[in-house]
C-alpha positions in Angstrom: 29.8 8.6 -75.5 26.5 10.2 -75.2 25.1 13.3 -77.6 23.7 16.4 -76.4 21.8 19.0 -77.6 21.0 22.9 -76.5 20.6 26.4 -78.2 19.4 29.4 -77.9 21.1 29.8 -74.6 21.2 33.5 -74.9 23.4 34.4 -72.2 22.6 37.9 -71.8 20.1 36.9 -69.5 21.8 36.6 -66.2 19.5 34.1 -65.3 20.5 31.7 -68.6 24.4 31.9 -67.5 23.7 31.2 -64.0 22.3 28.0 -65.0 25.2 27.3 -67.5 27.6 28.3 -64.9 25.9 25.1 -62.5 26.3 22.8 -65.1 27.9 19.0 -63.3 31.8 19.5 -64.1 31.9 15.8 -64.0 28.8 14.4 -65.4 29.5 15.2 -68.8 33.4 14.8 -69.6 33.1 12.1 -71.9 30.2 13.6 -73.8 29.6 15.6 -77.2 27.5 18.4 -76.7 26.6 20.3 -80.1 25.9 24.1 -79.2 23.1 25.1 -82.2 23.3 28.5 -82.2 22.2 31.6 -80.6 24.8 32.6 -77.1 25.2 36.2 -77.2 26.2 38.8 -79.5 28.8 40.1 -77.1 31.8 38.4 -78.1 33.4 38.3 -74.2 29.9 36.7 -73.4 30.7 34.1 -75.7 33.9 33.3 -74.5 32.6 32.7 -71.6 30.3 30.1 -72.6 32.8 28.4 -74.3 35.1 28.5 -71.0 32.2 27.1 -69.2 31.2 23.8 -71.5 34.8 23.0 -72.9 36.2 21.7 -69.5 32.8 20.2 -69.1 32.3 18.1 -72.3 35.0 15.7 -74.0 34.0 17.3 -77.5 31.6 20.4 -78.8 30.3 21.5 -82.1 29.2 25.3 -82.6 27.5 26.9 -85.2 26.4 30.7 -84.9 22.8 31.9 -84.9 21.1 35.1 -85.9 22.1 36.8 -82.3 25.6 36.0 -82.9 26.0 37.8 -86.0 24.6 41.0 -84.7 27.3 43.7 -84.5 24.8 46.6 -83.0 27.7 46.5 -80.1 30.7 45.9 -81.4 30.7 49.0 -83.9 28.6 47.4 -86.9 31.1 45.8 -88.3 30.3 43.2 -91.3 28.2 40.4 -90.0 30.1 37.8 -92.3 33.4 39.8 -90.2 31.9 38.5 -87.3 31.3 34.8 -89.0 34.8 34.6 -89.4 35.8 35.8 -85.7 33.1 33.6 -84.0 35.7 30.7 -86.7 39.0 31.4 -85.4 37.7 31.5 -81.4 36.3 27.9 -82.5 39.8 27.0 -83.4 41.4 28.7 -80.4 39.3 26.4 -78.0 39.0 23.6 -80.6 35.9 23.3 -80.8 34.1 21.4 -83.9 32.6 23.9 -86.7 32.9 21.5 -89.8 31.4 17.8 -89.7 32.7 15.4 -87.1 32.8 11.6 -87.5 32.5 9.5 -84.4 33.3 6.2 -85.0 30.4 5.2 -87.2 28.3 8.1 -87.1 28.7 11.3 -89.1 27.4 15.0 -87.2 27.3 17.7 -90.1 26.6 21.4 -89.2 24.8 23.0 -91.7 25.2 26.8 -92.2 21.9 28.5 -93.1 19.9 32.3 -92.9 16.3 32.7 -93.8 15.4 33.3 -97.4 11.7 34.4 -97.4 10.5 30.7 -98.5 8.7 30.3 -95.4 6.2 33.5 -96.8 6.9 37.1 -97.4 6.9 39.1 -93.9 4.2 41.4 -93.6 5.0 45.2 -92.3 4.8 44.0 -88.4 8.6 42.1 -88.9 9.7 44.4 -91.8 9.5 47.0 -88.9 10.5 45.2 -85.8 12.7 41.9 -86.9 15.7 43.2 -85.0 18.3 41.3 -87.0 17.2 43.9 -89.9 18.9 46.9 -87.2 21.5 44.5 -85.8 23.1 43.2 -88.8 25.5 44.2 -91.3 24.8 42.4 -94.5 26.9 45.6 -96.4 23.5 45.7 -98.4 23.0 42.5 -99.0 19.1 40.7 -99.0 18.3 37.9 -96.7 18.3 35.3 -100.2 21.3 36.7 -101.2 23.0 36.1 -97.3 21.5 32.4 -97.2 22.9 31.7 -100.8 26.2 32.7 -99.2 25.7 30.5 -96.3 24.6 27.9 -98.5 27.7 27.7 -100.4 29.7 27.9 -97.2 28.6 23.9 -96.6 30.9 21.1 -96.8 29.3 18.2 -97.7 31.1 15.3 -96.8 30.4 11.7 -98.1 28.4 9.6 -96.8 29.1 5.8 -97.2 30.9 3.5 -94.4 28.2 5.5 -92.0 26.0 3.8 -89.4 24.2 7.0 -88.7 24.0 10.7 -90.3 22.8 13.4 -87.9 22.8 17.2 -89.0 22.2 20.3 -87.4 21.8 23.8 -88.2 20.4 26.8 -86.2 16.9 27.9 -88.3 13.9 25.4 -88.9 14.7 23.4 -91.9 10.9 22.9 -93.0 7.7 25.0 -92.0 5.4 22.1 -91.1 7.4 21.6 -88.0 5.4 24.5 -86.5 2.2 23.6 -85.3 -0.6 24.3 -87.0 -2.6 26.0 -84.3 -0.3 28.8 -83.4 -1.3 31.9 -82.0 -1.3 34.0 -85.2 0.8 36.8 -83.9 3.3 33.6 -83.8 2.4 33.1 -87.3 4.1 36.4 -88.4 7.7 35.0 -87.4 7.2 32.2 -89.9 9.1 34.0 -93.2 12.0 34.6 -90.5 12.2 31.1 -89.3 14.5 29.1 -91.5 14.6 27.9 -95.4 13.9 25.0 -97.4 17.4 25.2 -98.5 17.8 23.1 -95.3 15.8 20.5 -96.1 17.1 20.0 -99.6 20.6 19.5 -97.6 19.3 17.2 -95.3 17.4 14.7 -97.5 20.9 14.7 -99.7 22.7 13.6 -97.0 20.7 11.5 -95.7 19.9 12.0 -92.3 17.7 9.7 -89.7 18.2 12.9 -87.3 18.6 16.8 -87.5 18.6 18.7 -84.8 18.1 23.0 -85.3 17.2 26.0 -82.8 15.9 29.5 -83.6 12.1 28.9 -83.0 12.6 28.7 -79.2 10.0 25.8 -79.5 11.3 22.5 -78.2 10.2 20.0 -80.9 11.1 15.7 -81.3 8.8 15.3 -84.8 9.3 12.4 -87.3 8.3 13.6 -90.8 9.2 11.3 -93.9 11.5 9.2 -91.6 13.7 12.0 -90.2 13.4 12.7 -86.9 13.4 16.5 -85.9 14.6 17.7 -82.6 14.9 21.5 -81.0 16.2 21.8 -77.7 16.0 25.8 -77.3 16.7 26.7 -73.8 14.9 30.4 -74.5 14.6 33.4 -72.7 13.5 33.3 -69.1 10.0 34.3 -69.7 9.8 31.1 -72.0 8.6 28.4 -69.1 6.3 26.5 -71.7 7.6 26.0 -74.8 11.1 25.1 -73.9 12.6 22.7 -71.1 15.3 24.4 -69.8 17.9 21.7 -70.2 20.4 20.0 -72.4 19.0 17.3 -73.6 20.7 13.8 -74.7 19.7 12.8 -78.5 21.6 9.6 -79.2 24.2 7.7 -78.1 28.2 7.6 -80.0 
């Protein structure tokens, strides 16, 4: 069994599902495909995705993204309401939301939001960061949401593992952006992730973790962890991401 990655498919783009849509139906079916974040906010859009890559992968692990939880269009609703739903359409098409062993390797999702410990965003995101519009956090701050999120994890033991991979949706650690990035880039950082992520993955002890969010596709070794995004991005994105789903180890 082989293990693939994508996120950031963003289906709202009719361009994006087309290319889901001509995905092999029979190069795949005894695969895993982990799915790390970011389809649609419009529920039905995500149903579709899901109808698209069940039948085409033996096994799938979701976790939402930012764009999931948005609830602009579905009559702002609480965005932890919409956690929940996004949950039980998991279980309807059984797919993998909770960590997965595979004979001797362990895949643990890890539920996350951005906390500010990237850097304080400056007045340009505090304006125009559209999950500030399109969620409903009923008045909670972004710390407060990724404390929740962070309590949400299971963490599973460990021992009698060959291999731990983890995954989550945001960037785990900062450094993983380059260092010369244009700096109207730059002012996405606080926005990006959380070092609570990090702390998760060094306790579990992961060789891999794979993430999404930053639409920048990434394969980085830092302290013996290797770090892999596979965004697949919006269709003006032709150079920072590959447009594929990409194979990461082998089960």
């Amino acid at each position: 069994m082989r293990l693939f990655l994508g996120s950031d498919f963003h289906v709202d783009y009719r361009e994006n599902l087309d290319w889901l849509e001509g995905l092999s139906s029979q190069d795949f079916t005894e695969d895993f495909l982990i799915v790390a974040g970011d389809l649609s906010d419009e529920i039905d859009l995500v149903k579709r995705c899901f109808d698209l890559l069940v039948p085409r992968y033996k096994r799938l692990l979701f976790l939402p993204g930012n764009h999931d939880l948005w609830t602009s269009r579905s009559g702002r609703g609480p965005s932890f309401e919409k956690f929940e739903t996004l949950n039980a359409l998991c279980r309807d098409y059984r797919i993998d939301t909770k960590p997965v062993a595979v004979g001797k390797t362990l895949i643990v999702p890890l539920l996350a939001w951005y906390d500010y410990s990237f850097g304080e965003p400056g007045p340009t995101i505090r304006r125009g960061w559209m999950d500030f519009y399109k969620c409903n956090w009923e008045g909670l701050e972004p710390a407060q949401v990724a404390e929740r999120f962070d309590a949400m994890n299971v963490v599973p033991g460990t021992s009698g593992f060959d291999a731990v991979y983890s995954v989550s949706h945001f960037v785990p650690r900062l450094d993983l952006m380059p260092t010369r990035y244009p700096e109207k880039h730059k002012a996405l950082f606080p926005v990006l992730g959380t070092d609570r992520l990090e702390t998760r993955i060094r306790a579990l002890g992961s060789s891999k973790h794979f993430y999404g969010h930053s639409h920048l596709n990434r394969n980085k070794v830092i302290d013996g962890v290797t770090y892999i995004n596979n965004a697949f991005g919006y269709p003006s994105e032709t150079e920072i991401s590959a447009k594929t789903i990409l194979q990461v180890a082998d089960l």
